[in-house]
BAPA-691509 format. One record per residue (C-alpha): y, z, x. Coordinates in steps of 0.25 Angstrom, whole numbers, padded with zeros to 4 digits, always signed. Each point is the difference from the previous one (the first is absolute). Layout:
BEGIN
YZX ...
***
This chain:
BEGIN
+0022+0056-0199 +0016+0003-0004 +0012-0004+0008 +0012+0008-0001 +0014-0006+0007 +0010+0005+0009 +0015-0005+0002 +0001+0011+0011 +0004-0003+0012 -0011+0003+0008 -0005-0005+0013 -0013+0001+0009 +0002+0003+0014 +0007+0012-0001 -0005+0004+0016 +0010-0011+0004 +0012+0009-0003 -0005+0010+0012 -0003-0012+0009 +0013-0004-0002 +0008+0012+0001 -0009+0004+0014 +0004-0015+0006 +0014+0005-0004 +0000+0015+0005 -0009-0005+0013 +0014-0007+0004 -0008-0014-0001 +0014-0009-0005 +0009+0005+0011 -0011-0002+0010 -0004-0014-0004 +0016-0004-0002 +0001+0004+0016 -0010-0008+0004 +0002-0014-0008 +0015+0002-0002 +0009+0000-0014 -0002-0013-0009 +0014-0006-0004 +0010+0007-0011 -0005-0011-0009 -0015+0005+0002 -0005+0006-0013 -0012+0005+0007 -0002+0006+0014 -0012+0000+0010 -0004+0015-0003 +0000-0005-0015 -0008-0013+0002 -0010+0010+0009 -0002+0011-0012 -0002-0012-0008 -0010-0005+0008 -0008+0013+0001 +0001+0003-0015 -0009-0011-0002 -0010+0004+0009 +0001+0014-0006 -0002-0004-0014 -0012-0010+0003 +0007-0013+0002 -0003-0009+0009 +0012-0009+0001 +0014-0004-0002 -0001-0006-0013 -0006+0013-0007 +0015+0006+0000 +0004-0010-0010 -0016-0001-0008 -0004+0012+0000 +0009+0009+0004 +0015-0001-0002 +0000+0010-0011 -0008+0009+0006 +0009+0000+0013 +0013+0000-0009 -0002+0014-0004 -0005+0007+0014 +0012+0007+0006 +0008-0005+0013 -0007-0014-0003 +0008-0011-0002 -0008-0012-0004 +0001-0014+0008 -0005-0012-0003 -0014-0007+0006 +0009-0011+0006 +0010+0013+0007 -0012+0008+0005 -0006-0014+0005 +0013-0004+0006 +0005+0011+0007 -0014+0003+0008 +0001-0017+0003 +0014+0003+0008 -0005+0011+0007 -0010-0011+0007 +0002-0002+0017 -0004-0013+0005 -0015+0001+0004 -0003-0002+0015 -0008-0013+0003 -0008+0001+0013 -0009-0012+0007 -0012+0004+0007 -0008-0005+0012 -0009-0006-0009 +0011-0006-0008 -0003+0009-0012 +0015+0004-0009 +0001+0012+0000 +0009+0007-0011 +0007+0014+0002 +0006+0008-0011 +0008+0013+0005 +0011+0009-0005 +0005+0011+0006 +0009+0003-0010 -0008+0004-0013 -0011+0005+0013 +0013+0010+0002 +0003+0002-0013 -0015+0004-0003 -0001+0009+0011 +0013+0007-0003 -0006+0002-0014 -0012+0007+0005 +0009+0007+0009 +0011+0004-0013 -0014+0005-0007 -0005+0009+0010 -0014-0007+0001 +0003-0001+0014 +0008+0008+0009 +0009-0004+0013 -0007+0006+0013 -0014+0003-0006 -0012-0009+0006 -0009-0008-0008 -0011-0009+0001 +0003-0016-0003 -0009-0010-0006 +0002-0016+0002 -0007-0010-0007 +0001-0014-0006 -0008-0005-0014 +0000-0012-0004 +0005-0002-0012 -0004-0012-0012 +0012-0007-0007 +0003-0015-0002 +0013+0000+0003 +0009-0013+0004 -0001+0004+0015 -0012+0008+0000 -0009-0006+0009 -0017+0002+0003 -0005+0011+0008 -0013+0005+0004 -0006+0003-0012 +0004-0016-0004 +0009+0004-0010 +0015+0000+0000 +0007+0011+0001 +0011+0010+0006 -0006+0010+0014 +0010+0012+0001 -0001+0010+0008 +0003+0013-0003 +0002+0012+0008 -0001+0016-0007 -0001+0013+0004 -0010+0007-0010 +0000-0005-0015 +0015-0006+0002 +0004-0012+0005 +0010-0001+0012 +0002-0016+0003 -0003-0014-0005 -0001-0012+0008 -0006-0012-0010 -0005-0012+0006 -0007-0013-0004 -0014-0001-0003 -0005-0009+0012 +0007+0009+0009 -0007+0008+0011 +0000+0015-0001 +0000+0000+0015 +0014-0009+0001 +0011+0007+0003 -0005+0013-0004 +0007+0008+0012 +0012-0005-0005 -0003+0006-0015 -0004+0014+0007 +0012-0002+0009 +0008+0002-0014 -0008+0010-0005 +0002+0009+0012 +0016-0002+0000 +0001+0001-0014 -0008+0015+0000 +0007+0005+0015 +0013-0002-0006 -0002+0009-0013 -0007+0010+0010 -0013-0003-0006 -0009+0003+0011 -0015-0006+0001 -0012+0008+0003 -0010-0008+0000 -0002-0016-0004 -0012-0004-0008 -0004-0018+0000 -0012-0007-0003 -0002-0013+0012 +0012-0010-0007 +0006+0010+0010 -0009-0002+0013 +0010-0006+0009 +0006+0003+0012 +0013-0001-0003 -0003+0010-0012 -0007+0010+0005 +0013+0000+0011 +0010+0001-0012 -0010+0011-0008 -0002+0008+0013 +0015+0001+0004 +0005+0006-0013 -0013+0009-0005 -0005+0011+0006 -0014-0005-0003 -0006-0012-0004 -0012-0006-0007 -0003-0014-0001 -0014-0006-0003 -0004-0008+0011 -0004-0015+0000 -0012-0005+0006 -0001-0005+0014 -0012-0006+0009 +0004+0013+0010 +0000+0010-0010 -0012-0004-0005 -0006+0001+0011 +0004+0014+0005 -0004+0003-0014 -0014-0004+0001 -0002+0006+0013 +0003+0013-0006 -0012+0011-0001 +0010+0012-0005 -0001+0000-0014 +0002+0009-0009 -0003+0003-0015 +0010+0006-0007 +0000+0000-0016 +0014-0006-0005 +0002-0002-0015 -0014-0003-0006 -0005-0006+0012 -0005+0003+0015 +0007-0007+0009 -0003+0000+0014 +0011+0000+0010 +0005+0000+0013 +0014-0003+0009 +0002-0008+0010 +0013-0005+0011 +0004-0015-0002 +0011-0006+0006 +0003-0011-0011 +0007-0014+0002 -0001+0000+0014 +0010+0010+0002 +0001+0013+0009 +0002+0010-0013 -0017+0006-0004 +0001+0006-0015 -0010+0009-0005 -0010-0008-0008 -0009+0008-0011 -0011-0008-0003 -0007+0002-0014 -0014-0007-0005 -0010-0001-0013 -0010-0006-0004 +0004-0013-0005 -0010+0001-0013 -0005-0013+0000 -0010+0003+0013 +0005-0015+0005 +0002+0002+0015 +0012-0003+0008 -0001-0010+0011 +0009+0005+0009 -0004+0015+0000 -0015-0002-0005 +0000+0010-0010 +0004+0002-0013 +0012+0008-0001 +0014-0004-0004 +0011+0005+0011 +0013+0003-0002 +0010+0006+0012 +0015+0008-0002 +0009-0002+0012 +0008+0012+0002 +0008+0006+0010 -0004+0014-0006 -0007+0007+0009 -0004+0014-0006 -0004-0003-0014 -0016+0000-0003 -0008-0015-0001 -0002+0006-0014 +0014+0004-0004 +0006-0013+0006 -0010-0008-0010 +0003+0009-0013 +0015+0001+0004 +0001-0018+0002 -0009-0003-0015 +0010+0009-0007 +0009-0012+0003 -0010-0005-0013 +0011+0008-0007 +0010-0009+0002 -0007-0011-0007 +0003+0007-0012 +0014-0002+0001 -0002-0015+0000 -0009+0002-0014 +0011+0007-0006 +0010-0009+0006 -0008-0013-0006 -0004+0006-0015 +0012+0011-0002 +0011-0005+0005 +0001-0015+0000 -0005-0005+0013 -0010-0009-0010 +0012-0006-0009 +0008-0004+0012 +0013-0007-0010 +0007-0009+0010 -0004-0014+0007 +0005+0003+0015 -0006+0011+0010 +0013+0006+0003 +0005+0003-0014 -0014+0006-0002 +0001+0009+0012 +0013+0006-0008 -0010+0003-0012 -0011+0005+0009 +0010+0009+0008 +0006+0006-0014 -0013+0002-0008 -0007+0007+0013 +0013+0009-0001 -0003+0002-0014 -0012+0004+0004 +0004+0011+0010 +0010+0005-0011 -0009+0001-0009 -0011+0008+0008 +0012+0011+0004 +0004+0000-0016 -0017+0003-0002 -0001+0010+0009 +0013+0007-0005 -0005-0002-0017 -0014+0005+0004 +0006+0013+0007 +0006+0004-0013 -0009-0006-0011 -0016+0001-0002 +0000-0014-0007 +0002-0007+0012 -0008-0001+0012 +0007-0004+0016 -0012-0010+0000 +0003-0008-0013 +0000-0015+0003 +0013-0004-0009 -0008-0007-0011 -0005+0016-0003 +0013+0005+0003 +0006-0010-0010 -0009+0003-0012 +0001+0018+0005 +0015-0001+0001 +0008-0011-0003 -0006-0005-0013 +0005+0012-0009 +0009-0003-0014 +0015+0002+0002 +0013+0000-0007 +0013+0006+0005 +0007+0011-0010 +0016+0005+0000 +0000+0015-0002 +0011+0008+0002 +0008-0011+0006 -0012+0000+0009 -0009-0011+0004 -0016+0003-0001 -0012-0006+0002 -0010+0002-0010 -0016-0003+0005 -0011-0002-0010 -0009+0007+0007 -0005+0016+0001 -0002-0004+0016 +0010+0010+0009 +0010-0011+0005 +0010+0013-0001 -0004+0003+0011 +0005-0009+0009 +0013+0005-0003 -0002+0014+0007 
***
């Protein structure tokens, strides 16, 4: 082997150019000054500049703070429109965009912690709004759902998997999320969660976002839920928890039909209940299997697992409310991205309000960087609309660089015989 050396100055994430001048082009600086206000005369850096910081390490593979100043500072200082801050600068400024965390006592006793901002929420849903992805007065359909996530923080405490830990909630429509709520770990999905929707509701009526239909797995079986969810959706489907009455309407049911839903038959039916002893009867579809261990259940005396949907949609199939409720599995892809591609793993700070900051800004990340994917796919073949980043990264960030003066003109010069041209037409 022979080595040959270079004093060019030539870099390797040539990709992060067209990130940067997109976030630039997309209005992103003006929109993220309105909603967290100037920094003083004195600032060298401002909150847009901390935030296109933040996400150039996530786009060039980082996966924290301190990659800017032992990876990355070199690479960064030549990518256009980036000024470069320091690990203790990005750290800082997401720290004093904290609010103080709401503490709640339950009946039980149990402290509850609560971490919410309405402001970077705004400032997210603006963004998506800014980008298109969604559109004032078009309905959609919204997902809810918490996942408990694992971090040995200083106020992380233990949940129900025994570890300790963070348990946001988060709200979407389709791939994008729409709202963060983050939570301790010990704390009951159930507890105060009208309150969270409540939020969610508000936040989407007063950017015209209107809601179709409402999609939650039974953290949300709760009367004053399914009060909030069926006063500010059209439709809603929520699965239903199980209750000695229900259970008994359920075995007494003789009306079941096979239908063939996935891979599997699944036999179904619907039945009228009036839940928590109120007046208002839902719909409830009812779906069961074989439970594939042949063990009998003591209550129903067979061996079939039984799972109900309570809905106030009355038209739908049994089989088309089933299909339509498990592709809520979906939205469990967002917390996988969310965990191994944008941080939620390597939570940087010790408190959960500074961390809900984090969590808020990297799931924004997230949202510009699925609009960005779908725009670089419609215009070059290397790219795909469902690369996961760490594909996206080594397609099209990773691609040699310099910058050359021609002409009194600045160009960009790519190593490469892929068609990045094209993304200029």
């Amino acid at each position: 082997m022979k080595i040959t050396l270079s004093s060019d100055n030539i870099k390797s994430f040539g990709g992060l150019n067209f990130i940067s001048a997109e976030f630039d082009n997309s209005r992103l600086p003006a929109l993220i000054t309105k909603h967290l206000g100037e920094r003083s005369p004195q600032a060298q850096f401002s909150f847009s500049d901390a935030i296109k910081n933040m996400w150039s390490i996530i786009f060039a593979g980082g996966d924290c703070a301190e990659d800017i100043c032992a990876n990355l500072r070199e690479e960064f200082l030549q990518i256009e429109n980036l000024k470069v801050c320091s690990p203790d600068t990005l750290l800082r400024l997401q720290k004093s965009l904290s609010l103080d965390k709401e503490v709640h006592i339950g009946k039980s006793g149990s402290v509850n912690d609560i971490s919410r901002h309405a402001t970077l929420n705004g400032l997210n849903l603006d963004m998506l709004l800014q980008l298109k992805t969604l559109v004032p007065n078009k309905s959609y359909d919204l997902d809810f759902d918490h996942q408990f996530v694992p971090c040995e923080k200083y106020d992380s405490r233990k949940g129900y998997k025994m570890e300790k830990g963070y348990f946001p909630g988060v709200a979407s429509i389709g791939k994008e999320v729409v709202y963060i709520e983050n939570r301790n770990g010990n704390s009951n999905v159930k507890f105060k969660q009208a309150d969270t929707l409540k939020d969610v509701y508000s936040m989407l009526k007063n950017k015209r976002i209107k809601i179709d239909r409402s999609r939650m797995d039974c953290g949300s079986f709760t009367k004053e839920v399914i009060e909030i969810v069926e006063a500010n959706s059209e439709r809603f489907y929520i699965r239903a928890q199980r209750c000695s009455e229900l259970s008994n309407r359920v075995k007494d049911m003789k009306d079941w039909r096979t239908v063939r839903i996935g891979l599997f038959d699944v036999e179904v039916c619907s039945i009228d209940h009036t839940p928590f002893g109120g007046e208002k009867t839902y719909r409830y579809v009812v779906g069961r299997q074989k439970n594939g261990t042949g063990q009998t259940d003591a209550f129903f005396g067979d061996d079939f697992t039984y799972r109900a949907i309570a809905t106030n949609d009355r038209t739908s199939t049994d089989r088309e409310i089933i299909e339509y409720y498990n592709q809520r599995g979906a939205t469990e892809k967002i917390f996988d991205e969310m965990n191994n591609d944008f941080g939620w793993k390597n939570l940087p700070f010790s408190f959960l309000e500074e961390n809900t900051v984090y969590m808020i800004l990297t799931a924004m990340c997230r949202n510009f960087y699925l609009t960005i994917l779908k725009r670089i796919a419609e215009k070059v073949s290397f790219v795909k609309p469902y690369f996961r980043i760490k594909k996206f990264i080594f397609r099209f960030v990773t691609v040699p660089f310099k910058w050359i003066k021609r002409g009194r003109q600045k160009i960009l010069k790519l190593f490469t015989d892929k068609s990045y041209h094209l993304l200029l037409t």
